[in-house]
C-alpha positions as CSV (number, residue, x, y, z in Angstrom):
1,X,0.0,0.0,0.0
2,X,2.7,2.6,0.9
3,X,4.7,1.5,-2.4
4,X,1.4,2.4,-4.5
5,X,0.8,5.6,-3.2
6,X,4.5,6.8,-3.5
7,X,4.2,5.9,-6.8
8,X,1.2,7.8,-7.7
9,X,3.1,11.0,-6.7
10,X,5.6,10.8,-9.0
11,X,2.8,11.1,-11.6
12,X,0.8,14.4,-10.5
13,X,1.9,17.8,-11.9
14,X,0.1,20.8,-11.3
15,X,-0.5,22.6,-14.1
16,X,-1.5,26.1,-13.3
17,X,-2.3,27.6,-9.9
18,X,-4.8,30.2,-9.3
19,X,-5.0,32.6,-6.1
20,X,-8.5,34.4,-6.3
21,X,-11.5,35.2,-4.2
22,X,-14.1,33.5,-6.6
23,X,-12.6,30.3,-7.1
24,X,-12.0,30.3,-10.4
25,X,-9.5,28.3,-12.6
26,X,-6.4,29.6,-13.6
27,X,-6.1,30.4,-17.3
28,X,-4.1,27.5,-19.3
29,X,-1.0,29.9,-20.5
30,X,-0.6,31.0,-17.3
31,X,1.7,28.9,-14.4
32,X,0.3,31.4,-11.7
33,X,-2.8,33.4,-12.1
34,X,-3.7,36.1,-9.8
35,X,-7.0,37.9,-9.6
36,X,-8.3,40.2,-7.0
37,X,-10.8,43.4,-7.4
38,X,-10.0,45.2,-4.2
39,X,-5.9,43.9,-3.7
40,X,-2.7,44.3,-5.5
41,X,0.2,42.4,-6.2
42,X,3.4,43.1,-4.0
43,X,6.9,41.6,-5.6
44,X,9.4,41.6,-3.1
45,X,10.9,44.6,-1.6
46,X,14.5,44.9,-1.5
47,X,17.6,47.5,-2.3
48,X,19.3,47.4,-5.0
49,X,22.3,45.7,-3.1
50,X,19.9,43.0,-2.6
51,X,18.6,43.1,-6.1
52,X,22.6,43.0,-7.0
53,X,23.0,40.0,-4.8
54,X,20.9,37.4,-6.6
55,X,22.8,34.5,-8.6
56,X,22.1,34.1,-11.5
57,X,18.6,36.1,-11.9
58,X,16.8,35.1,-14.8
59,X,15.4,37.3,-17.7
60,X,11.7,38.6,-16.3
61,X,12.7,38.1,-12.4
62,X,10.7,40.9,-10.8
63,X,11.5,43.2,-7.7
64,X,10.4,46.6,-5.7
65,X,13.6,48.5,-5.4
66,X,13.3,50.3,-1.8
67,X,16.5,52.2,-2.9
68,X,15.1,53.9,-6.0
69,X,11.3,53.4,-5.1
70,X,11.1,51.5,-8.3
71,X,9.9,48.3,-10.0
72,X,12.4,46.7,-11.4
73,X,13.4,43.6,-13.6
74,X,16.2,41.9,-15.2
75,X,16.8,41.7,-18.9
76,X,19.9,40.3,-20.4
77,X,21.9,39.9,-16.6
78,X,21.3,43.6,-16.0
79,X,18.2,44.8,-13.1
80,X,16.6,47.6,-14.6
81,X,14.0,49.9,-13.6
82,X,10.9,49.9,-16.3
83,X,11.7,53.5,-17.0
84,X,14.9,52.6,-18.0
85,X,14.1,50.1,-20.3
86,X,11.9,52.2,-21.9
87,X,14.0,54.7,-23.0
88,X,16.6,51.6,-24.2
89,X,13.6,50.7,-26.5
90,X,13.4,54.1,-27.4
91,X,16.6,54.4,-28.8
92,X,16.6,51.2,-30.2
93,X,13.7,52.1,-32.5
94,X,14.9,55.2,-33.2
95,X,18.8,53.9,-33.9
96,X,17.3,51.3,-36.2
97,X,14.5,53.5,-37.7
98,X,16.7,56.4,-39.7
């Protein structure tokens, strides 16, 4: 009996996981799916000597800078505010749009 049900474990993924007030199923593209109507959601606070700690931060990986007061993400091994890749896109487009 013990060996069955050790067995069956190795055979149940979850698939998607959804945090919401209504009980509703998170959408199939999505691995998390939040949904609130009177909450927001709060990445993880830290400064940017935190953010500067992290090994080997993947593309996407999302933080509250308390040192700027700033969302941030990393993009190609660099943490970045938004703002600040915005005005990288800008230039892009512009740079390859003469």
């Amino acid at each position: 009996m013990i060996i069955l049900s050790l067995g069956c474990t190795f055979f149940i993924f979850p698939q998607s996981v959804g945090i919401n007030q209504t009980g509703a199923e998170p959408h199939s593209s999505a691995i998390l799916d939040v949904e609130s109507k009177s909450k927001g959601f709060l990445p993880p606070r830290m400064t940017i000597y935190q953010r500067d700690a992290i090994v080997s931060p993947t593309d996407g990986l999302m933080i509250f800078n308390t040192s700027s007061g700033c969302p941030n993400y990393y993009f190609q091994d660099h943490g970045m505010s938004i703002a600040e890749q915005l005005v990288l896109l800008y230039m892009w487009y512009f740079n390859s749009h003469i």
